[in-house]
Backbone bond lengths (Angstrom), bond angles and torsions (degrees), N, CA, C in turn:
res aa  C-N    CA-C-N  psi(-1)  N-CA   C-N-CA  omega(-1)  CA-C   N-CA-C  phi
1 X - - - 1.448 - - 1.531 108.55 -
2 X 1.531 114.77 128.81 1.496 91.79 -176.67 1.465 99.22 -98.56
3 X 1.563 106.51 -164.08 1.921 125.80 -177.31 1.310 113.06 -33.25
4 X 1.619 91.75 -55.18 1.595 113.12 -170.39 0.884 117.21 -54.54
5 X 1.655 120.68 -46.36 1.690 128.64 -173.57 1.790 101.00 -72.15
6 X 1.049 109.03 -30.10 1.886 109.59 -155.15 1.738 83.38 -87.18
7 X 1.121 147.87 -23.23 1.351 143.16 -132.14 2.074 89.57 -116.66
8 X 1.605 91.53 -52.65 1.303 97.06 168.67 1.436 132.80 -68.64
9 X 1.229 127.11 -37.64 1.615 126.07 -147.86 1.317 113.53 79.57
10 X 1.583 104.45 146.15 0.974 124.48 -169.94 1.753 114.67 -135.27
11 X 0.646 135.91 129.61 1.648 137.84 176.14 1.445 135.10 -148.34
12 X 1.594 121.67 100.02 1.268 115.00 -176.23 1.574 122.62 -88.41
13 X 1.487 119.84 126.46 1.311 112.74 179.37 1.073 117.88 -118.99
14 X 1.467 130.93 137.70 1.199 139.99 -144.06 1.309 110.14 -139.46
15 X 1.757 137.48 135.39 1.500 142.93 -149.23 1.244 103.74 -88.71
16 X 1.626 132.02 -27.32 1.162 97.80 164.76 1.826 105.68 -143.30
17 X 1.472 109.70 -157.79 1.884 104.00 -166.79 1.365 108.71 -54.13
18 X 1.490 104.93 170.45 1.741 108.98 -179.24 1.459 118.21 14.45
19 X 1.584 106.58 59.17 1.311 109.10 117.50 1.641 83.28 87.96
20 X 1.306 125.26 35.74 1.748 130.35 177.28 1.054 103.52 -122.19
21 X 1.723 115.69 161.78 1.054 138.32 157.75 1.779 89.97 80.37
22 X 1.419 98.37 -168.15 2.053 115.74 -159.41 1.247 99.19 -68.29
23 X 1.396 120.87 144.32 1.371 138.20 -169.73 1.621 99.67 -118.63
24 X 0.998 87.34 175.08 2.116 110.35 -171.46 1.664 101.92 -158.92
25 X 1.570 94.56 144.67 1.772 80.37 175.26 1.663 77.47 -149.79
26 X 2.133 85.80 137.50 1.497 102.09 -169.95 1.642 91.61 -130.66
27 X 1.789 80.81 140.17 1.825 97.05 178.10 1.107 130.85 -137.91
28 X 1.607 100.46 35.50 1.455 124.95 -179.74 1.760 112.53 178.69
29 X 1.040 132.02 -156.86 1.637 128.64 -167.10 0.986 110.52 -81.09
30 X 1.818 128.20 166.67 1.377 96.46 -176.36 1.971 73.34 -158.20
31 X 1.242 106.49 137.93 1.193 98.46 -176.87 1.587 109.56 -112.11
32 X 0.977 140.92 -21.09 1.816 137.79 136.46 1.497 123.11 -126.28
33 X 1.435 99.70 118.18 1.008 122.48 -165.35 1.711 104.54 -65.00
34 X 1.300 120.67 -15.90 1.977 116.92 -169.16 1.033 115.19 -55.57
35 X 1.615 127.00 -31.38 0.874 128.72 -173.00 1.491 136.35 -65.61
36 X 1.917 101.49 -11.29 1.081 108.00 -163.61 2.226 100.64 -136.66
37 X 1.849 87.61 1.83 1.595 80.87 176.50 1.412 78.17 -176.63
38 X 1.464 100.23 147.07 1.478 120.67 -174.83 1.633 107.01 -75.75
39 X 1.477 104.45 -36.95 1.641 112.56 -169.84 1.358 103.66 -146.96
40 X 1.404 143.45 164.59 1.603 151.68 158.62 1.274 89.19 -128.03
41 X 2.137 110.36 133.12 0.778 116.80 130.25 1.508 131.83 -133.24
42 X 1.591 105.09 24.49 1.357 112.78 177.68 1.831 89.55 -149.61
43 X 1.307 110.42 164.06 0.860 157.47 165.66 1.777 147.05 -147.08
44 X 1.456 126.69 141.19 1.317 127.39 172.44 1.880 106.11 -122.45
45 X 1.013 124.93 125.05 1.073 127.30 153.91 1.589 123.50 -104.69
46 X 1.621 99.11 117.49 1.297 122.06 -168.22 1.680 126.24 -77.06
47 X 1.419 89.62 -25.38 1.562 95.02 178.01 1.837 92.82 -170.22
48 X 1.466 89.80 151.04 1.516 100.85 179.72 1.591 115.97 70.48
49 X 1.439 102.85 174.51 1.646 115.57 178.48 1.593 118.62 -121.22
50 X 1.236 101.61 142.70 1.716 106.66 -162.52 1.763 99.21 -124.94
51 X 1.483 118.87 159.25 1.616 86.81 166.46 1.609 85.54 -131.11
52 X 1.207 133.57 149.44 1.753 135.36 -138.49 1.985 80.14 -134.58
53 X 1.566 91.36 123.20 1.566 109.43 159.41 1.598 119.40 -77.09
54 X 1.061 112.28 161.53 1.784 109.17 176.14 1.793 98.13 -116.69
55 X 1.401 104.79 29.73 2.032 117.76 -175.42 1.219 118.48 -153.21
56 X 0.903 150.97 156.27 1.265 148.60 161.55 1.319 133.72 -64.75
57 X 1.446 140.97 142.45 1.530 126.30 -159.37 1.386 128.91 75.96
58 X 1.559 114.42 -5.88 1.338 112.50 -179.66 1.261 90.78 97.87
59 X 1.324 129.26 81.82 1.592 112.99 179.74 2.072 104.77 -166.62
60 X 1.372 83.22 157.20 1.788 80.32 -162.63 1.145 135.04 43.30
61 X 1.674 136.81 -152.40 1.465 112.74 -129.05 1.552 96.19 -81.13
62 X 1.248 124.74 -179.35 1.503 141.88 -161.75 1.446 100.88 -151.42
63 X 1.137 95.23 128.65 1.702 129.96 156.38 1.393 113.72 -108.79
64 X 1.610 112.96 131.39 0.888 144.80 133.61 2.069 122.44 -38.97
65 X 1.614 111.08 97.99 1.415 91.98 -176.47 1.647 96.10 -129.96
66 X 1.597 104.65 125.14 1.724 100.45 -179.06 1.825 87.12 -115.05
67 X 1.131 102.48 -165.71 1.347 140.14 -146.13 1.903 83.55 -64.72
68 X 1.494 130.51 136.74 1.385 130.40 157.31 1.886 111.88 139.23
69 X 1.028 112.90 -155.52 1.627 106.21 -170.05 1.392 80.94 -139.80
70 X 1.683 88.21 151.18 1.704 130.53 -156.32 1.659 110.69 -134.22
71 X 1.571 95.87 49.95 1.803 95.75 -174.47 1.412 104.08 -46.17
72 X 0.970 143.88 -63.88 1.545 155.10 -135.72 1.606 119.05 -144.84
73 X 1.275 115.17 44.30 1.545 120.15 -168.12 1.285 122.04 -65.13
74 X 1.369 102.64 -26.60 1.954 110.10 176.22 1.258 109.05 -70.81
75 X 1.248 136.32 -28.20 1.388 124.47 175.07 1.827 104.26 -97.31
76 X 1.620 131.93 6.76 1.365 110.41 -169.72 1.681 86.10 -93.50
77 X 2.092 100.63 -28.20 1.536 86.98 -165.59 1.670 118.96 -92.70
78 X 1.592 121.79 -2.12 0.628 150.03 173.30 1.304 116.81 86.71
79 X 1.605 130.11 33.62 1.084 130.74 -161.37 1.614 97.23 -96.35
80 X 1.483 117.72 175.68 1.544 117.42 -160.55 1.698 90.24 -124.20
81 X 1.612 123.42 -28.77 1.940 133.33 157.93 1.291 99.63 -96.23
82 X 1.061 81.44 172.87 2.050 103.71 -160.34 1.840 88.62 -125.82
83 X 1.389 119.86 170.83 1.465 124.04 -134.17 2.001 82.43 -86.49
84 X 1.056 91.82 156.16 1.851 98.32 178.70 1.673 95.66 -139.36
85 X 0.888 136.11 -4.58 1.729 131.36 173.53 1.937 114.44 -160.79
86 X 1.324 108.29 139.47 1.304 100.58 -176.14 1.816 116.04 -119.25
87 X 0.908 119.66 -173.37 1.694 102.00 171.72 1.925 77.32 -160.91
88 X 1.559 94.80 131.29 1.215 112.10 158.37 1.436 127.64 -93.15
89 X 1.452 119.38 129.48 1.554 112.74 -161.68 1.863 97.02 -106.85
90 X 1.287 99.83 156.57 1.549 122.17 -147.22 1.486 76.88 -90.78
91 X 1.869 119.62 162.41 1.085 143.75 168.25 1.497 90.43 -90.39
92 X 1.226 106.33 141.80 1.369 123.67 179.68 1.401 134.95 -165.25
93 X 1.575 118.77 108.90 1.507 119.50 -158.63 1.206 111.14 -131.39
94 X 1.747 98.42 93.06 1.353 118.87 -179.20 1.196 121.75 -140.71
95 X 1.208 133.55 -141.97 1.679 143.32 157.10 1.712 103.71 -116.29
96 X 1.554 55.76 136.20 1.701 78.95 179.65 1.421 131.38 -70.06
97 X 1.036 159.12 -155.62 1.896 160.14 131.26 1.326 114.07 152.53
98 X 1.185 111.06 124.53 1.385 137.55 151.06 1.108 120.56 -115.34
99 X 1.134 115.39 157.94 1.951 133.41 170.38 1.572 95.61 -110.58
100 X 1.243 79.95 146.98 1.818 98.85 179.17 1.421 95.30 -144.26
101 X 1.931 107.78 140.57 1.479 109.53 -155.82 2.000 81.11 -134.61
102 X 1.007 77.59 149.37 2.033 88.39 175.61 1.559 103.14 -72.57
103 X 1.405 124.79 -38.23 1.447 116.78 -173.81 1.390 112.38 -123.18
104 X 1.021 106.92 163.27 1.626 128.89 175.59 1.570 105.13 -38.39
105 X 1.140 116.32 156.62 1.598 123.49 -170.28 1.617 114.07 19.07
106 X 1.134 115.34 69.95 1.600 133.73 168.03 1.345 118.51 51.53
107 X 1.530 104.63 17.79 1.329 116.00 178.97 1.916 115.72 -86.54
108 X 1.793 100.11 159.24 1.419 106.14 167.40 2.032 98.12 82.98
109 X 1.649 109.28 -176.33 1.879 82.89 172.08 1.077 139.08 -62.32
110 X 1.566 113.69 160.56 1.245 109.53 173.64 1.562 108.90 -143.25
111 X 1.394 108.32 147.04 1.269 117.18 -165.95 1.838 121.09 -133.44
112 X 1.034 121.36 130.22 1.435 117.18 -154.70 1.635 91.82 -79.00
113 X 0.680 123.56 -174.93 2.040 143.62 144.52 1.768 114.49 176.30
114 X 1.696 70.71 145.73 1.819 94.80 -168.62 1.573 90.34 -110.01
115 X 1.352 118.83 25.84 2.213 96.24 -173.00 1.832 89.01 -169.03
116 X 0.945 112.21 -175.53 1.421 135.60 -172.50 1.543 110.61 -61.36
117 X 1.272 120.69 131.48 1.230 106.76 -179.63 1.306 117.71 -116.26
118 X 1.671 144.39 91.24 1.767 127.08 -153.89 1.112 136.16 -63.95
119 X 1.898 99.11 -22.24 1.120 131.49 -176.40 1.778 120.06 174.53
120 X 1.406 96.56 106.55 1.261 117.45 -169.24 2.099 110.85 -49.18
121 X 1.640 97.70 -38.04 1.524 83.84 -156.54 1.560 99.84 -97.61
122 X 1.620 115.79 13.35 1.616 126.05 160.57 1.670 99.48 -81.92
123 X 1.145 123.22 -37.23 1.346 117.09 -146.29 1.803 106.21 -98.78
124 X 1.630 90.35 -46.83 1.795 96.28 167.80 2.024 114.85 -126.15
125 X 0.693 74.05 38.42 1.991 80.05 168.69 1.235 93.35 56.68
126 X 1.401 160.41 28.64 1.274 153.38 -115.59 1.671 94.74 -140.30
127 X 1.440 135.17 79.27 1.498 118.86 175.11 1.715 117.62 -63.87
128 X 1.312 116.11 -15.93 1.774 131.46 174.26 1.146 110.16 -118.15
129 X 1.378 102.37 167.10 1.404 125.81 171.77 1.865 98.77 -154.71
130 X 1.226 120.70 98.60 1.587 112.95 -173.38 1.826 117.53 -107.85
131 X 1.834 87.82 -11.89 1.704 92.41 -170.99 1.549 98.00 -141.05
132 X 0.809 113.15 169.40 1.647 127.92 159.72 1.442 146.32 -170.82
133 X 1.660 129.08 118.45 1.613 102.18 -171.50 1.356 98.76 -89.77
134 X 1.501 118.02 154.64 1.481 119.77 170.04 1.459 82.20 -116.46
135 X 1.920 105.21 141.40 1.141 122.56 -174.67 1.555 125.74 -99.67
136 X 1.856 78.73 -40.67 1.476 100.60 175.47 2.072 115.26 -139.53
137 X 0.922 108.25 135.77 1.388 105.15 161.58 1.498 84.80 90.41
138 X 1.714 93.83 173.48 1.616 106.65 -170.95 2.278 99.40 -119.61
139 X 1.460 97.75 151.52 1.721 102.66 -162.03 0.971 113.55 -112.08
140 X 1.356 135.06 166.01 1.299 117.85 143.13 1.608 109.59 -124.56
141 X 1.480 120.04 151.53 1.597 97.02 -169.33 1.644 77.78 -130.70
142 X 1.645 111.34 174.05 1.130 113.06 -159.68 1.635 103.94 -161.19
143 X 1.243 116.28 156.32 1.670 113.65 -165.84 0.943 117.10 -101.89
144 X 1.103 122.21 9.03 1.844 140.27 170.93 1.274 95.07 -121.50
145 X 1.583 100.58 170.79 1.812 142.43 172.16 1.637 91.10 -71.95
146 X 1.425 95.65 157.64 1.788 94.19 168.43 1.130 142.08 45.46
147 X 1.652 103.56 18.25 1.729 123.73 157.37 2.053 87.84 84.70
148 X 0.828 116.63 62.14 1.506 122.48 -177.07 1.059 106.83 -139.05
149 X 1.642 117.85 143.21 1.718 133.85 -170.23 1.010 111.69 79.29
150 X 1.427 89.27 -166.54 1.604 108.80 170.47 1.711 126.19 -42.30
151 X 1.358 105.26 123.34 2.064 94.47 -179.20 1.445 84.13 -125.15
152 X 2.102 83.97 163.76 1.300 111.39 178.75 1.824 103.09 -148.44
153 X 1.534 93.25 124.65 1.363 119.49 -167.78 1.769 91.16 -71.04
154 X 1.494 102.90 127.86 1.578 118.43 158.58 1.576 117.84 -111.92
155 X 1.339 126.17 123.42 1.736 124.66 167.36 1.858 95.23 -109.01
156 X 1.395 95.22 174.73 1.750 109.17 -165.38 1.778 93.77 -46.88
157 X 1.488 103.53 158.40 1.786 100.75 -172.30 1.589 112.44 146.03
158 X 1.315 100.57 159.32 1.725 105.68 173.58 0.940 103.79 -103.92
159 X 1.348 143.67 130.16 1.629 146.81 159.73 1.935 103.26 -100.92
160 X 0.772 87.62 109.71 1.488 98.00 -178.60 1.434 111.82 -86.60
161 X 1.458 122.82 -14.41 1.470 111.38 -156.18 1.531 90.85 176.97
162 X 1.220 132.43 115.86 1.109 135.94 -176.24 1.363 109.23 -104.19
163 X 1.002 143.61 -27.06 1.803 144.79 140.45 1.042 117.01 -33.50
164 X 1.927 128.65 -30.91 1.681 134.12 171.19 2.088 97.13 -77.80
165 X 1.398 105.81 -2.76 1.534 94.78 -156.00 2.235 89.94 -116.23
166 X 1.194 87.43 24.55 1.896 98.99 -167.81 1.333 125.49 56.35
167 X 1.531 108.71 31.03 1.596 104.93 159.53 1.528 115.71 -115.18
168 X 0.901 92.70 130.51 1.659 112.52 -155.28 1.605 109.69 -115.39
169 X 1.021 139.70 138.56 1.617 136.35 160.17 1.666 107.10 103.96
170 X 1.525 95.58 -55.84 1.871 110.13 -151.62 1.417 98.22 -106.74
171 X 1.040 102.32 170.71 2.016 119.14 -166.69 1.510 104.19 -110.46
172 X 0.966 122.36 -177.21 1.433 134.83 161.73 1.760 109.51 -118.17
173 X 1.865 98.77 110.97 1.354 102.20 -175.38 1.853 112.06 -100.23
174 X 1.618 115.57 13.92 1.731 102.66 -140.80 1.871 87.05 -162.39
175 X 0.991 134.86 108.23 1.771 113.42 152.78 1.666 114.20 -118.89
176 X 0.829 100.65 141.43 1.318 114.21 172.45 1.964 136.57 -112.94
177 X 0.773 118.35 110.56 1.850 116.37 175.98 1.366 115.25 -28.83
178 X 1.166 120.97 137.08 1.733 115.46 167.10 1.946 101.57 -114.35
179 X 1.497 91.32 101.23 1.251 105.29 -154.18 1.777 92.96 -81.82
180 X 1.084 111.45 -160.90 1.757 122.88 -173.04 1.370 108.69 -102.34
181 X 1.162 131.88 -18.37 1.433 123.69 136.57 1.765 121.55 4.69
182 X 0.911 127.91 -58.46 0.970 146.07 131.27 1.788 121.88 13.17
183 X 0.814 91.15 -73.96 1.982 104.47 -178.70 1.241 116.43 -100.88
């Protein structure tokens, strides 16, 4: 594998389980996948971290995909579609920080963090999380305590409103770093 591939990411996706039928190999974002496979239901990612939509455009639920093979992913993650868009996340070796605000447009508390968070409303009395800027480094935030449920991939940015961003119903209880592990 050379620099380029390890620096970039790498990800093979394949039409049907363990690793059958027509393959695709993606090494950067991909915002509809039809064009290049009728269906995914396996995958290997060879290098780097991706986080895989179950929609097109970057849209609805999100997986988390690091480095390993994905015989059968629709039934580990329990999804009922198989991935239709991916976003490859950048190697990155820095410090971390985001603010996380209880309300919509950076309103109500707000609380900095530079490290992992397990659970926001143990750590800062915090029952929400509705907005957030990430300043530095790339996140993952999550709707449970203890990095559990549903996640949603953050890179540097203002999120003003995470209901304009299609999360709807549930909060963010958990964030975590997407460290360099990775490559």
């Amino acid at each position: 594998m050379t620099t380029t591939e390890m620096s970039m990411g790498k990800v093979i996706f394949y039409e049907d389980r363990n690793f059958q039928g027509r393959s695709w190999e993606c090494m950067s974002d991909c915002a509809d996948f039809s064009s290049y496979l009728s269906r995914c239901h396996s995958f290997r990612v060879e290098s780097g971290c991706f986080m895989a939509y179950d929609r097109p455009n970057y849209m609805g639920n999100q997986y988390f995909m690091r480095r390993g093979d994905y015989a059968d992913y629709m039934n580990m993650w329990g999804w009922n579609s198989g991935i239709r868009s991916c976003r490859m996340i950048p190697m990155y070796r820095g410090q971390y920080r985001m603010r996380i605000y209880e309300r919509e447009n950076f309103g109500g508390q707000m609380y900095e963090l530079m490290d992992d968070c397990d659970n926001i409303m143990d750590r800062y009395r915090m029952n929400d999380c509705m907005s957030c800027n990430v300043m530095d480094g790339h996140w993952l935030m999550y709707e449970q305590p203890h990095y559990r449920g549903r996640m949603m991939y953050f890179r540097p940015g203002e999120y003003r409103n995470f209901r304009d961003m299609g999360w709807s119903g549930s909060r963010f209880m958990s964030m975590r770093r997407i460290m360099d592990s990775c490559y």
